[in-house]
DOFIDREN-111187 format. One record per residue (C-alpha): z, y, x; residue in three letters; chain. Coordinates in Angstrom, 2 decimals. Each point is the difference from the previous one (the first is absolute). Layout:
N
Z, Y, X, residuo, cadena
Z, Y, X, ALA, A $
...
***
This chain:
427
Z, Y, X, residuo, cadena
0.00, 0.00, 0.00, UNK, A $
-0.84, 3.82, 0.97, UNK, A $
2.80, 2.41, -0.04, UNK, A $
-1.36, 3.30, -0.28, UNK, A $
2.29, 2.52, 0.79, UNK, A $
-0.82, 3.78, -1.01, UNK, A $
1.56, 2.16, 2.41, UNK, A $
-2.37, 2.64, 0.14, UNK, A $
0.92, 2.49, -2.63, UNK, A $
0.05, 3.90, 1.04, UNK, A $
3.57, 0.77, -1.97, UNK, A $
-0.78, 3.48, -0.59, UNK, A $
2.95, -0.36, -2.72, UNK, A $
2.60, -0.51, 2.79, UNK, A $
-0.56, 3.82, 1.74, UNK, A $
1.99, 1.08, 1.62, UNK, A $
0.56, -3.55, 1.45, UNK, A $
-2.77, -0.44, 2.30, UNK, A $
0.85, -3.69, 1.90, UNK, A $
-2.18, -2.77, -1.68, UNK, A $
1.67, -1.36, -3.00, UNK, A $
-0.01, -3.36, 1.21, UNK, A $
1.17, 1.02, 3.51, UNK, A $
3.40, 1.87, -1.14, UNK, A $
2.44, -2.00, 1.65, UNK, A $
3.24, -1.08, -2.13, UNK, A $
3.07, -2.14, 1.85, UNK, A $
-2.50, 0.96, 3.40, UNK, A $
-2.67, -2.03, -1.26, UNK, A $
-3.54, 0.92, -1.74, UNK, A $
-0.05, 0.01, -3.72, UNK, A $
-3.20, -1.91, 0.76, UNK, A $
1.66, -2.34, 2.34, UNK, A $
2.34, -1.14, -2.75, UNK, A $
-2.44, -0.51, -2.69, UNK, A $
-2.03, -1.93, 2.04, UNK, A $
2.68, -2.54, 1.35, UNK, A $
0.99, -0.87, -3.74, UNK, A $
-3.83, -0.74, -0.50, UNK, A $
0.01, -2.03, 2.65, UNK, A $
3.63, -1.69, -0.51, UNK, A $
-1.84, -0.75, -3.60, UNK, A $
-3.28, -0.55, 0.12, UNK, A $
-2.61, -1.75, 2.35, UNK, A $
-3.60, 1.71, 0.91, UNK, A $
-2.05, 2.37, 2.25, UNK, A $
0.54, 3.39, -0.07, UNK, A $
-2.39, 2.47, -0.50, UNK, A $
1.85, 3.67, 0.25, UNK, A $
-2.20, 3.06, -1.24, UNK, A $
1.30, 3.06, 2.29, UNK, A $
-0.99, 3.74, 0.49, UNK, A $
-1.34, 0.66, 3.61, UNK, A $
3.44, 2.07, 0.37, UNK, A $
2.05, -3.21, -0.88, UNK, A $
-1.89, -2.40, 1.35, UNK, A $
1.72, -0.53, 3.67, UNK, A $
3.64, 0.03, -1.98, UNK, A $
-0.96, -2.56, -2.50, UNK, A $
-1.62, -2.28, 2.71, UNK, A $
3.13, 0.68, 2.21, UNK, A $
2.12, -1.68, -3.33, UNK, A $
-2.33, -2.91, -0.67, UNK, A $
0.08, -1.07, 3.78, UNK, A $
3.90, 0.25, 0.02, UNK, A $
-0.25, -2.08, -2.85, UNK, A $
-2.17, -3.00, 1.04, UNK, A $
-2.54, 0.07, -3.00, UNK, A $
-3.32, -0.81, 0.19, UNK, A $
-1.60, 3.00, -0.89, UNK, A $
-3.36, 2.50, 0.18, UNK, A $
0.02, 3.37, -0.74, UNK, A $
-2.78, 1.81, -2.02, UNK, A $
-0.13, 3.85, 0.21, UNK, A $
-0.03, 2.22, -3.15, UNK, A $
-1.58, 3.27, 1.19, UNK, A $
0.90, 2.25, -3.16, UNK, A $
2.62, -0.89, -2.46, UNK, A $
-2.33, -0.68, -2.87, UNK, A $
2.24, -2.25, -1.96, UNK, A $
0.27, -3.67, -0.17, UNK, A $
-3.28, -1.34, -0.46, UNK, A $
-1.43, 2.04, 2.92, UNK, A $
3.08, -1.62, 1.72, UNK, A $
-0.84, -3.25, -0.37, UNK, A $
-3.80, 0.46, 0.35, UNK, A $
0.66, 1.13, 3.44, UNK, A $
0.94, -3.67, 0.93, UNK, A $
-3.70, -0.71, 0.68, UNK, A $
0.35, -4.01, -0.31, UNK, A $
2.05, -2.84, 0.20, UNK, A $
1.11, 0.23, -3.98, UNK, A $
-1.19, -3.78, -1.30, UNK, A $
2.97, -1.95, -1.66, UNK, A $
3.53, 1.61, -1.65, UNK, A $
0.65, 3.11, 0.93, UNK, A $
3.53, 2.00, -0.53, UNK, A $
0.26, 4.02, -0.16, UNK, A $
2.95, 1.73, 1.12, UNK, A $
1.26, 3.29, 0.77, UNK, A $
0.94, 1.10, 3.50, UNK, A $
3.23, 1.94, -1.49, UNK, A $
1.61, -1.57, -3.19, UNK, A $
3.04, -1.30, -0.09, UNK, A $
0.31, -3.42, -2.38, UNK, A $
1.58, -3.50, -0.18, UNK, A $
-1.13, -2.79, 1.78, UNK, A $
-0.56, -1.77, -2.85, UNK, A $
-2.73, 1.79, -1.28, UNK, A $
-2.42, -1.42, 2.14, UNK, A $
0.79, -3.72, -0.92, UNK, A $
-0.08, 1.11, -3.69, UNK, A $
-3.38, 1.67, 0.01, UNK, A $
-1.18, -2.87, 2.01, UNK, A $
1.11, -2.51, -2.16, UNK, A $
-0.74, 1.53, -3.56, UNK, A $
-3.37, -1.59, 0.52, UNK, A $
-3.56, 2.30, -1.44, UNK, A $
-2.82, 1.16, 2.15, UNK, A $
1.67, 3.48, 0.03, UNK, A $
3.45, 0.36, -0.01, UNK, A $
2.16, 3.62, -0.01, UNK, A $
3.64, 0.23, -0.36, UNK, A $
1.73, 2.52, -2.99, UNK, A $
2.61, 1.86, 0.52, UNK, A $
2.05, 1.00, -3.03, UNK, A $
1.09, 3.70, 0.10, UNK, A $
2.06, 2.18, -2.21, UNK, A $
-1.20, 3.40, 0.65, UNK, A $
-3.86, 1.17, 1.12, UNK, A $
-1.07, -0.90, 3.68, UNK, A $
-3.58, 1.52, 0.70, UNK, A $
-1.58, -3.11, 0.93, UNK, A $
-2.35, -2.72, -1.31, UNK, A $
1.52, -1.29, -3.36, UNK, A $
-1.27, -3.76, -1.38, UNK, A $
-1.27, -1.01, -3.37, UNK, A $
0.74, -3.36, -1.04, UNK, A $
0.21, -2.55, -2.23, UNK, A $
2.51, -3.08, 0.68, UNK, A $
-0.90, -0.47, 3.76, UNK, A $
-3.23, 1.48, 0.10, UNK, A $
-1.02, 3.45, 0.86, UNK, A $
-2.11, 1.65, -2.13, UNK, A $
-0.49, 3.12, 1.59, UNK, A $
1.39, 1.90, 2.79, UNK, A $
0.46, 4.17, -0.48, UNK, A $
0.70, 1.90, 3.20, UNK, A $
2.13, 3.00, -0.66, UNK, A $
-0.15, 0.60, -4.18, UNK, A $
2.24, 2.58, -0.02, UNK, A $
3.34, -0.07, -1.64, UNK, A $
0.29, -1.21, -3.50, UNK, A $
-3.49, -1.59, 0.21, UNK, A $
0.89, -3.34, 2.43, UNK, A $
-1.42, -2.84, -1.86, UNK, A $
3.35, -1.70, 0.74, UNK, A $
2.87, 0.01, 2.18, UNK, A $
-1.26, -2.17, 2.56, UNK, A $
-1.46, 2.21, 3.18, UNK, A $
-1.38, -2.20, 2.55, UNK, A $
0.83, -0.79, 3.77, UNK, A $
-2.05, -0.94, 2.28, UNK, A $
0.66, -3.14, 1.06, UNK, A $
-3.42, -1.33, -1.39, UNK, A $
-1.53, -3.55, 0.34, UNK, A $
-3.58, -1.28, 0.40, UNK, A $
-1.25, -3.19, -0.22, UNK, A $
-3.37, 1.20, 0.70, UNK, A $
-0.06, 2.62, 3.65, UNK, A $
-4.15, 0.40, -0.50, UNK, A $
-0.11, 0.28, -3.68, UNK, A $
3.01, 2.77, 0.14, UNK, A $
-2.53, 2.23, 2.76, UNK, A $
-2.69, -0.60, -2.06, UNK, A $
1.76, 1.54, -3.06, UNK, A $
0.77, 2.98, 2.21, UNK, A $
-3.24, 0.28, 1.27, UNK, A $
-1.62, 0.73, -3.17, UNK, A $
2.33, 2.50, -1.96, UNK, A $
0.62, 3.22, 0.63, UNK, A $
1.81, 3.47, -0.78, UNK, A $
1.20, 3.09, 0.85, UNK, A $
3.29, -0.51, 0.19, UNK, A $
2.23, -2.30, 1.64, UNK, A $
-0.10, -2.22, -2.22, UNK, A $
-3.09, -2.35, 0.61, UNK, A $
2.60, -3.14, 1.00, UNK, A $
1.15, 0.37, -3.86, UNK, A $
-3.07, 0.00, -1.41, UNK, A $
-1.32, -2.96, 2.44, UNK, A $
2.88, -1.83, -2.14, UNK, A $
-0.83, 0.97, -3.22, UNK, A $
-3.69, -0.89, 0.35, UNK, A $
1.36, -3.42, 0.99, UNK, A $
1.98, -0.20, -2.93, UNK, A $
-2.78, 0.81, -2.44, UNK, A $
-2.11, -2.53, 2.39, UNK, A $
2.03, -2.72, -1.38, UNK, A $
1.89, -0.61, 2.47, UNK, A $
3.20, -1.54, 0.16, UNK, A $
2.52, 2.74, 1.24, UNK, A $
3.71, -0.53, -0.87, UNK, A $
3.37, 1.94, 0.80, UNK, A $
3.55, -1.23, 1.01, UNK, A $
2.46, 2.42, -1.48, UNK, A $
2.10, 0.41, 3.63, UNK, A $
3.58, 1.31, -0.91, UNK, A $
1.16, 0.18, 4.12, UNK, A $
0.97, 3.37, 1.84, UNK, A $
-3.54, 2.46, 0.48, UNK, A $
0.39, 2.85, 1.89, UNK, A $
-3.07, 2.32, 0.27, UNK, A $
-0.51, 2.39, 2.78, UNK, A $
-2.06, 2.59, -1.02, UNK, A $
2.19, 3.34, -0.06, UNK, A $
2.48, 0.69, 2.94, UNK, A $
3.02, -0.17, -2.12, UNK, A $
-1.12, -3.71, -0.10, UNK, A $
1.39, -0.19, 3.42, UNK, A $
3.46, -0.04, -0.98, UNK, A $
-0.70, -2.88, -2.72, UNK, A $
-1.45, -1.90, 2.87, UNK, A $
3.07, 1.03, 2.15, UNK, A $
2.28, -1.30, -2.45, UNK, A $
-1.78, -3.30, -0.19, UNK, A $
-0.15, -1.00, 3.28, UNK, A $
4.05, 1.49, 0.55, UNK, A $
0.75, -2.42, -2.64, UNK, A $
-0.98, -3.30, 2.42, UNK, A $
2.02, 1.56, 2.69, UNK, A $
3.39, -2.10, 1.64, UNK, A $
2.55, 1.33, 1.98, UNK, A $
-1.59, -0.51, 3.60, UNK, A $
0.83, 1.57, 3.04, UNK, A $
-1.69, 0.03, 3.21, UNK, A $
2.38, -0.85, 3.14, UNK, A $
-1.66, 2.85, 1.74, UNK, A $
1.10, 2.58, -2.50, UNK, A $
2.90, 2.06, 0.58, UNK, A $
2.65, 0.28, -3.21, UNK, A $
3.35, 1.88, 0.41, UNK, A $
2.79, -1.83, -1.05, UNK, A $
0.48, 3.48, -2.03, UNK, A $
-3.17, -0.18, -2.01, UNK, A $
0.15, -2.07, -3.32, UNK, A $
-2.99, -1.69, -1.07, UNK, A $
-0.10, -1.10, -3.12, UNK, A $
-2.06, -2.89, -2.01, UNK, A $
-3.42, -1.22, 0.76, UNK, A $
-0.91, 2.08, 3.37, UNK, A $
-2.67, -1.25, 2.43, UNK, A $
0.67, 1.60, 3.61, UNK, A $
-3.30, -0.09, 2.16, UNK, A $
0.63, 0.33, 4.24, UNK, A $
1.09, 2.84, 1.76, UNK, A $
1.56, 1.39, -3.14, UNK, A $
3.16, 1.97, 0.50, UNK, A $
2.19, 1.02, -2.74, UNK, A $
3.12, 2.13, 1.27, UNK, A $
3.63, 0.43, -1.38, UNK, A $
0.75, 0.85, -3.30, UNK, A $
-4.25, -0.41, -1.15, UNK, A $
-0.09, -2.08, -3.37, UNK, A $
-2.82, -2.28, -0.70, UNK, A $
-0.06, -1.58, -4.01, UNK, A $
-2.74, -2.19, -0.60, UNK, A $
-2.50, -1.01, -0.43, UNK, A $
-0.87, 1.86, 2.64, UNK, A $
-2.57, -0.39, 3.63, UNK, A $
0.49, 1.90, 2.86, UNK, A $
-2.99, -1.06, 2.41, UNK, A $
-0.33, -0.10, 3.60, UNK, A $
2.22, 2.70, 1.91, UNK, A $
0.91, 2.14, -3.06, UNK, A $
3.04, 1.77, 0.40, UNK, A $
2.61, 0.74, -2.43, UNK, A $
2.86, 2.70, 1.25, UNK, A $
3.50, 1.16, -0.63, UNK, A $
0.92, -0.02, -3.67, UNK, A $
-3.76, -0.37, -1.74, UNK, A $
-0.64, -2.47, -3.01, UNK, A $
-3.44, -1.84, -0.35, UNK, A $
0.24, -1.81, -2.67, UNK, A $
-3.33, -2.06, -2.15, UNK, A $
-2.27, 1.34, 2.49, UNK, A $
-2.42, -1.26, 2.66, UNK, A $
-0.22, 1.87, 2.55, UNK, A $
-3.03, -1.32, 2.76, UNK, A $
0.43, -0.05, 3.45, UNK, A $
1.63, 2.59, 2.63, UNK, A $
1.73, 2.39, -2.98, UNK, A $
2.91, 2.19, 1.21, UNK, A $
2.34, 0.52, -3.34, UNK, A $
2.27, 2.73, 2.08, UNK, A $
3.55, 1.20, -0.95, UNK, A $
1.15, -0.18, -3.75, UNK, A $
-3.49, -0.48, -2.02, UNK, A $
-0.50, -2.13, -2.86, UNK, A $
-3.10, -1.53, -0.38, UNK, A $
-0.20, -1.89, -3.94, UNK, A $
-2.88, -2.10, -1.08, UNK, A $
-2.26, 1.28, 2.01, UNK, A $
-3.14, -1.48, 2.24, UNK, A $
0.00, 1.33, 3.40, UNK, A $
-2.94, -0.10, 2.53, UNK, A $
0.41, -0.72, 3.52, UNK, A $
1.06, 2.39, 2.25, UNK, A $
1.72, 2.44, -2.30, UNK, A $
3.00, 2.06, 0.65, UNK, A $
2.82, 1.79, -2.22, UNK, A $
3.33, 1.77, 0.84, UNK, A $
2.78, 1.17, -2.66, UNK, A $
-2.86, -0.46, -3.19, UNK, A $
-0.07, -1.45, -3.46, UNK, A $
-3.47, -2.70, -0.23, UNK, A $
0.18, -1.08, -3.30, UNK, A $
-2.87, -2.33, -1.92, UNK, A $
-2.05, 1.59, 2.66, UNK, A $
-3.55, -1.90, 1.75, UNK, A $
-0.38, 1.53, 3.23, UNK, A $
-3.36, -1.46, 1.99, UNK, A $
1.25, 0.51, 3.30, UNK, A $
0.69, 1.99, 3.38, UNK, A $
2.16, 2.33, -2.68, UNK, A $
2.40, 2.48, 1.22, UNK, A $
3.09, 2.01, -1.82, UNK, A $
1.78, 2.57, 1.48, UNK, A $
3.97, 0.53, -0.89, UNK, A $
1.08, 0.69, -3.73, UNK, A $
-3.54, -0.98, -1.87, UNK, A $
-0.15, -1.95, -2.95, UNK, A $
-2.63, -1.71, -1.96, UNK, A $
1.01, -0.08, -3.91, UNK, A $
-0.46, -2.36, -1.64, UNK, A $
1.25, 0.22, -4.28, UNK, A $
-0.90, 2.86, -2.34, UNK, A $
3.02, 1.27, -1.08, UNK, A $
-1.31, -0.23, -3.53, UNK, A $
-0.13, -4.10, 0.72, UNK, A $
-3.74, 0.36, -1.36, UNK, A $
-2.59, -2.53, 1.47, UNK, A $
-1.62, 1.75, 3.63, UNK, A $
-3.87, 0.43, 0.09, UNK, A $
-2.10, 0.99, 2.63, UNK, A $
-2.91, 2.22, 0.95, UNK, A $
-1.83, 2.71, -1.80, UNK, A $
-1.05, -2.54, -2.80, UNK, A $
4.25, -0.67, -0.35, UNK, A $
-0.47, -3.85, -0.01, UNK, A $
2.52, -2.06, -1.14, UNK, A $
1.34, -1.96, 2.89, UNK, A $
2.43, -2.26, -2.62, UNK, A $
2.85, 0.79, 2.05, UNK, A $
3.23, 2.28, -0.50, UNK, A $
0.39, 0.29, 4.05, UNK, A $
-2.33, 0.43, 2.25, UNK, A $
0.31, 2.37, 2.68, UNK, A $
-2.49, 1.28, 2.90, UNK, A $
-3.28, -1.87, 1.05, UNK, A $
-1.15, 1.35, 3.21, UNK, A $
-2.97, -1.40, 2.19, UNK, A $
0.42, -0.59, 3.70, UNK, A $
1.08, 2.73, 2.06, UNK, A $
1.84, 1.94, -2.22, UNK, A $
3.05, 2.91, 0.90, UNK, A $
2.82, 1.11, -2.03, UNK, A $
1.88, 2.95, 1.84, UNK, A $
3.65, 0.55, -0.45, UNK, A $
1.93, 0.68, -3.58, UNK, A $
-3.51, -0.96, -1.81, UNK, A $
-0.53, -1.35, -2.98, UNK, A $
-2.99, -1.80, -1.67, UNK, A $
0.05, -0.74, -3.65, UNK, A $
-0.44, -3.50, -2.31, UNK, A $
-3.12, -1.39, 0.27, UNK, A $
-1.88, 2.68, 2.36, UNK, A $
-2.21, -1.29, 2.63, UNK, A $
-0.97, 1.31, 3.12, UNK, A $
-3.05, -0.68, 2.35, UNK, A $
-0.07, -1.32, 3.12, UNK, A $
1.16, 2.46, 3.15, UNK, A $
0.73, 2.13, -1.91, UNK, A $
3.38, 2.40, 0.53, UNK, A $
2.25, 1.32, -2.46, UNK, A $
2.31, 2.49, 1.40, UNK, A $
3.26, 1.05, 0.25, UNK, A $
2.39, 0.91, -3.51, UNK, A $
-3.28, -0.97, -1.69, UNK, A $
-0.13, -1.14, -3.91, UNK, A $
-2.54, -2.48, -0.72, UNK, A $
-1.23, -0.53, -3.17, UNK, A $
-3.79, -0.82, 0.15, UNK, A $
-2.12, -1.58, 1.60, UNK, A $
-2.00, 0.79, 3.36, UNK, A $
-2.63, -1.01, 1.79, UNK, A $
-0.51, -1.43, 3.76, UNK, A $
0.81, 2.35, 3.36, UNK, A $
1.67, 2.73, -1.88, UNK, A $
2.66, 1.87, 0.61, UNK, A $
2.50, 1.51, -2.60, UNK, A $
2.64, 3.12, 1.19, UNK, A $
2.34, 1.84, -1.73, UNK, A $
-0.72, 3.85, -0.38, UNK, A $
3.30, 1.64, 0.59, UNK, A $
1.01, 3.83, 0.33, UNK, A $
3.14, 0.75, 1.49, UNK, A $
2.21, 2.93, -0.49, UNK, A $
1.46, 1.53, 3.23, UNK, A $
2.48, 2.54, 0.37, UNK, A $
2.94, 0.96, 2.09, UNK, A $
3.34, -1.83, 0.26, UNK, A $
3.42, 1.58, 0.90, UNK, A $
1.96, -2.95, -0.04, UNK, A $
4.10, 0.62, -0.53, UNK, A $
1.46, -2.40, 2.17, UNK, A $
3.62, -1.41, -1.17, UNK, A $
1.78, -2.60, 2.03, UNK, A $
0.41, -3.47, -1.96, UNK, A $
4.00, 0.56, -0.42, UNK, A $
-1.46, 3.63, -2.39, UNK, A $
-2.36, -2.16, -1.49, UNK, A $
2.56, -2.79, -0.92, UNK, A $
2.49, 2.78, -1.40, UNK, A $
-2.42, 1.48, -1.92, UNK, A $
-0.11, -3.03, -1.56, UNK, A $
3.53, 0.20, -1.16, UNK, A $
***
């Protein structure tokens, strides 16, 4: 069996995040990395991996560590899925199974889609509120139709569809793609629906495991969350705890890590390689990636942390931070309206589904001293926000953002007492 793996997708959704969303690391590991060892754990087959030209040398890096028997095509614009899989010039014949790069699911999916039985077979999840994705039509076990994106109150059910998708057929699947088309990125849906009203037997497997999309950067924490759940108390021998620190719960301690007296670490938590976590500063349901410094008295709260980032007497709450980030003394990323109302984001005020969420800053981000950034703002990469600063929209890459302040100077003729006149006239 072919494995097709589409890791190729552009993720303009994800600004200001701009690592690969199947290279993000979580627990110091590629998101990619652990999807791909659960396939393979799971299921046996050649890989084929569909990659961008940007991604390409990261995904091979991950399928070599991994031992699969792989090739890689190249995508060379993100047209969508079909063009995805039509970029794997050959080597389709027999069953074929279509995966994402980035979702998070079961393991049991893939046995249960490959043992439902059909020519075509998609899995259903069942959801409660609108997702805009691909939504199935269907009647007992067969699909009907498929509708990509109806629009609230017009889903023709409330199954939306993964894409975990089996083939008995590789050839006949390109051929199907071959011949329709559209103009928008949708022609993979519509190669399914003309198969359907070919005739030919396409059936769904209602899947009721975990599914965990990654298509908006908030996602990140979800993911976070997930993979913080598997963690175990584990800590390395080379890591350096003070007998004054308390950690708490499910923690996993990478080497070099040093965590000095009075720090408190609550799981689940990861500190990766040579993080350090000072004098009297909480991280607690976080991952922080390798070589962070957590300085003196900060509290860092359900938050993802990219490598190399550094903080010193600050507030991180519900924050993602990409990487290389820096805050100076007294800043604080918010992260709950006072008003307890949902937080959305952008200029179109969408509805993240969450009621914290604090700062999302690309790589190379600076917060000067006594700043503050409001829920749900996000900030581009290298980009500087300035002293005493308020935050509370969004800004693009390599900008900088400065207070204006006038200052009113005069003369001073200072009475000096002595501190026994100042404590009588306290009398």
């Amino acid at each position: 069996m072919k494995i097709i793996v589409l890791a190729a997708g552009e993720g303009k959704r994800m600004w200001p995040i701009q690592t690969d969303k199947c290279l993000i690391p979580f627990l110091g590991k590629p998101l990619l990395r652990h999807n791909l060892k659960k396939i393979k754990e799971n299921l046996e087959g050649e890989y084929v991996i569909v990659v961008s030209s940007k991604n390409r040398d990261g995904v091979e890096k991950i399928a070599k560590e991994l031992g699969l028997s792989y090739k890689i095509a190249i995508q060379n614009e993100p047209k969508g899925m079909a063009d995805a899989i039509l970029s794997v010039q050959s080597g389709l014949e027999g069953e074929v199974l279509v995966v994402n790069a980035e979702d998070i699911v079961d393991a049991s999916i893939y046995r249960e889609v490959l043992e439902t039985g059909g020519e075509v077979v998609v899995p259903g999840l069942q959801v409660k509120n609108y997702f805009p994705g691909g939504y199935l039509k269907v009647e007992g076990e067969r699909v009907k139709g498929i509708l990509e994106k109806p629009g609230e109150g017009r889903e023709p059910s409330d199954l939306v569809k993964l894409v975990v998708d089996y083939f008995r057929d590789g050839k006949k699947l390109v051929s199907y793609l071959e011949k329709v088309s559209s103009e928008e990125d949708d022609q993979y849906e519509i190669a399914l629906d003309q198969m359907i009203a070919d005739g030919m037997d396409v059936r769904f497997v209602k899947y009721e495991g975990i599914w965990i999309p990654l298509k908006y950067p908030w996602h990140i924490l979800d993911v976070m969350a997930y993979f913080l759940a598997q963690v175990k108390q584990q800590i390395s021998p080379t890591a350096k705890v003070s007998e004054k620190a308390i950690i708490e719960g499910d923690v996993m301690i990478e080497d070099g890590v040093k965590v000095f007296e009075g720090a408190v670490v609550k799981g689940p938590a990861y500190l990766g390689k040579n993080c350090i976590v000072g004098n009297h500063s909480m991280v607690r349901q976080s991952n922080l990636e390798e070589g962070c410094v957590t300085g003196f008295n900060s509290d860092i709260t359900r938050s993802y942390i990219g490598a190399n980032s550094w903080f010193h007497t600050n507030y991180v709450g519900d924050s993602i931070l990409e990487g290389d980030f820096g805050m100076g003394s007294g800043a604080v990323l918010a992260n709950l309206r006072l008003d307890d109302r949902m937080i959305a984001v952008g200029e179109a005020r969408l509805d993240t589904g969450r009621h914290k969420l604090g700062l999302i800053a690309g790589r190379g981000v600076r917060i000067g001293v006594n700043a503050a950034t409001m829920p749900g703002v996000k900030v581009g990469a290298n980009s500087l926000i300035g002293p005493g600063v308020i935050l509370r929209s969004d800004i693009k890459e390599n900008t900088k953002v400065m207070v204006k302040q006038e200052h009113q100077v005069s003369e001073h003729a200072p009475i000096l007492i002595s501190y026994d006149q100042f404590r009588d006239k306290l009398k």
